[in-house]
N, C-alpha and C positions, 0 to 999 in steps of 0.2 A: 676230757675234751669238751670245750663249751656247748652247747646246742647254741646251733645254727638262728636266730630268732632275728636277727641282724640280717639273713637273706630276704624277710617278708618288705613287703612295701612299704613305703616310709606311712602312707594312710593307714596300712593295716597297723603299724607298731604305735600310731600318734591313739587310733580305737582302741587299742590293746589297752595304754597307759588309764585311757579315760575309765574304762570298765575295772581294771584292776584295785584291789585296796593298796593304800601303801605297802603294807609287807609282802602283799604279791608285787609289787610294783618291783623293790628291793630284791625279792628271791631273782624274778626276772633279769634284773641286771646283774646277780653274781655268775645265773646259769649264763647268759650270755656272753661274761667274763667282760660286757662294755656298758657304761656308764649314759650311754645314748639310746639304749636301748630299748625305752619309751620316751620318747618325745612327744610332747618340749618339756615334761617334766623329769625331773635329777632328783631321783629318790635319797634323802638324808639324814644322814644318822644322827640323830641329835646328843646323846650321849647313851656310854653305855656302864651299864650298872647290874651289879652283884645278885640286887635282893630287890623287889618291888612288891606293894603293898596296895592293894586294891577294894576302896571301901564305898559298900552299896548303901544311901539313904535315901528315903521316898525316891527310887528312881534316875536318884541322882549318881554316878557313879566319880570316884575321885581316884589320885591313882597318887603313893609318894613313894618316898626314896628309905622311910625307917617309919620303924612303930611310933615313936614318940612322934613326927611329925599328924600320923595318921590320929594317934591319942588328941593331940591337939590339935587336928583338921587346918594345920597351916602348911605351907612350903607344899602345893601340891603339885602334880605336874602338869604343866600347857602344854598339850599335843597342837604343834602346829601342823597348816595343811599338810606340807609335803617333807614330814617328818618323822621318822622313827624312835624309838628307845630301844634298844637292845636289854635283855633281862639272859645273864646265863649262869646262873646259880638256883636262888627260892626264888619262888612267886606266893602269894600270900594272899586269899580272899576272906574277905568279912560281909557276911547276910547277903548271899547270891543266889539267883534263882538261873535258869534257865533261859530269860529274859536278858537277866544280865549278862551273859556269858555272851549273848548275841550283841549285845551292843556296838556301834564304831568306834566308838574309844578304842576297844582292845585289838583297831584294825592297824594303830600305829605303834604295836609294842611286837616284836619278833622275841620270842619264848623259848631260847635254846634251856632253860631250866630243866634240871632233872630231878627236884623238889618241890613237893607244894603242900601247901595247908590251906584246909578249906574251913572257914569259924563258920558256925551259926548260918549252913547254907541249906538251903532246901535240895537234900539227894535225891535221886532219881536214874531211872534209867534213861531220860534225856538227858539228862543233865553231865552225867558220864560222856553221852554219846557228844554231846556239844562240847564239853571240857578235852577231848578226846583230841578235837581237829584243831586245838590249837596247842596241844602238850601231848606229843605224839611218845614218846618213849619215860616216860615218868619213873623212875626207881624209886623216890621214897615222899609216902603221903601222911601228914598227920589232920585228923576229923575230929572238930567236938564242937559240943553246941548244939547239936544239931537236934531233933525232938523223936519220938517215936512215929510219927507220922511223916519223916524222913529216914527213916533208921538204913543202916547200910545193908546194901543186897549184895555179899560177897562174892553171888556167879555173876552178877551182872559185871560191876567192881571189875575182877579180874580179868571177864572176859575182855572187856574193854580196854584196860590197863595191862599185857602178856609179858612187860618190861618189869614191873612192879615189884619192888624187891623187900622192902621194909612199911610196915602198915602201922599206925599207933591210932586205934578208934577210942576215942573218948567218949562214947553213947549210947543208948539204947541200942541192942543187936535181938535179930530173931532169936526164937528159942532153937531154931535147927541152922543156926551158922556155922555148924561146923562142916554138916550136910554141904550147904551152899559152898564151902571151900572145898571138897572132895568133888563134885559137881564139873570144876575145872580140871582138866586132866593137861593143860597146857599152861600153865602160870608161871612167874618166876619169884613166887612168895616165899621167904628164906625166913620174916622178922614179923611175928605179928604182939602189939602191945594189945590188952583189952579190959575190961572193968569186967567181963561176965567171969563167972567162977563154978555155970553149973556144967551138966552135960559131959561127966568127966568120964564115960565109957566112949562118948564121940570123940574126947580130945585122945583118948589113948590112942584108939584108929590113926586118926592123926597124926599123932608121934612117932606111933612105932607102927603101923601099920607097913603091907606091902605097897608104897608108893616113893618113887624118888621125887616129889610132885614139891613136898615140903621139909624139907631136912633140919629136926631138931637136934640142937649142937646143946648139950646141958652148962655146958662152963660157960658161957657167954650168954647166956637168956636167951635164944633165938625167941624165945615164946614166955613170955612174962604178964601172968593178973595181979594188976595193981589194983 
């Protein structure tokens, strides 16, 4: 059943629209199930697309449609004013900080994605926590690039991420990540990829420990060091 937003006063929903970003603007009119819903602006879908590609330079952030465009910093995408992109497959960032994540740019693209890779990003427990409110249910992440002065905090990681189904970290990890993965007792991590290869009386706990937390399945790699 829609919410009612359409009872408020036409001044209250014209305030609404002005305060709102576009994809609140959007959400707004699918919950109202009417297209008037902020006046005088018609929130619009500009186009919608599989896979989107988001690359940070000096500050500057650019947004396309495939690797190769992004390789070749051509074909990028124009966010007009009162316009959206729809993204509902990967989302893809290159050299992101916490900074970036905040940007307006990323306030015209609606994120039904439930993939993302993040290159060369500065991790953090903000950074989670910002990445968080705009890719709310995320099942499968891949991480590299990233330096030991970002290296991933697995309890933070999951706590944040509780959808999170398949992991592939390509980087520097604590010496107690395994620790850090037992630490959650509410996770939905099925798939973890990793380059570490030590700590293998933690991985056993892990595997075969009393926990339904992490279910290692041997014929399919749920758990593979490359």
């Amino acid at each position: 059943m829609p919410y009612p937003i359409t009872n408020l006063a036409y001044g209250l929903r014209c305030r609404l629209s002005e305060l709102s970003t576009p994809v609140e603007r959007y959400n707004l009119q699918i919950a109202a199930g009417n297209t008037s819903t902020c006046p005088p602006k018609l929130q619009i879908v500009q186009e919608t697309l599989e896979s989107l590609i988001f690359g940070c330079k000096n500050g500057t952030i650019s947004a396309y449609r495939n690797f190769d465009n992004y390789l070749n910093k051509e074909l990028s995408i124009v966010c007009q004013d009162d316009s959206i992109t729809i993204c509902n497959d990967s989302v893809s960032f290159y050299r992101f900080d916490v900074q970036s994540l905040n940007s307006d740019i990323l306030d015209h693209f609606l994120f039904n994605a439930g993939s993302l890779k993040l290159m060369h990003c500065h991790l953090s427990k903000p950074f989670y926590e910002t990445l968080k409110m705009r890719f709310l249910k995320v099942q499968y992440l891949e991480m590299y690039g990233y330096t030991e002065d970002y290296r991933i905090d697995f309890t933070n990681l999951l706590t944040m991420f509780p959808y999170l189904q398949s992991l592939d970290a390509k980087g520097p990890l604590s010496e107690n990540w395994i620790s850090e993965i037992l630490q959650v007792k509410n996770h939905s991590l099925m798939s973890l990829t990793t380059l570490k290869k030590k700590n293998l009386s933690q991985l056993c706990v892990l595997l075969f420990g009393a926990t339904d937390a992490f279910d290692f399945v041997q014929h399919n790699h749920s758990l593979q060091n490359v």
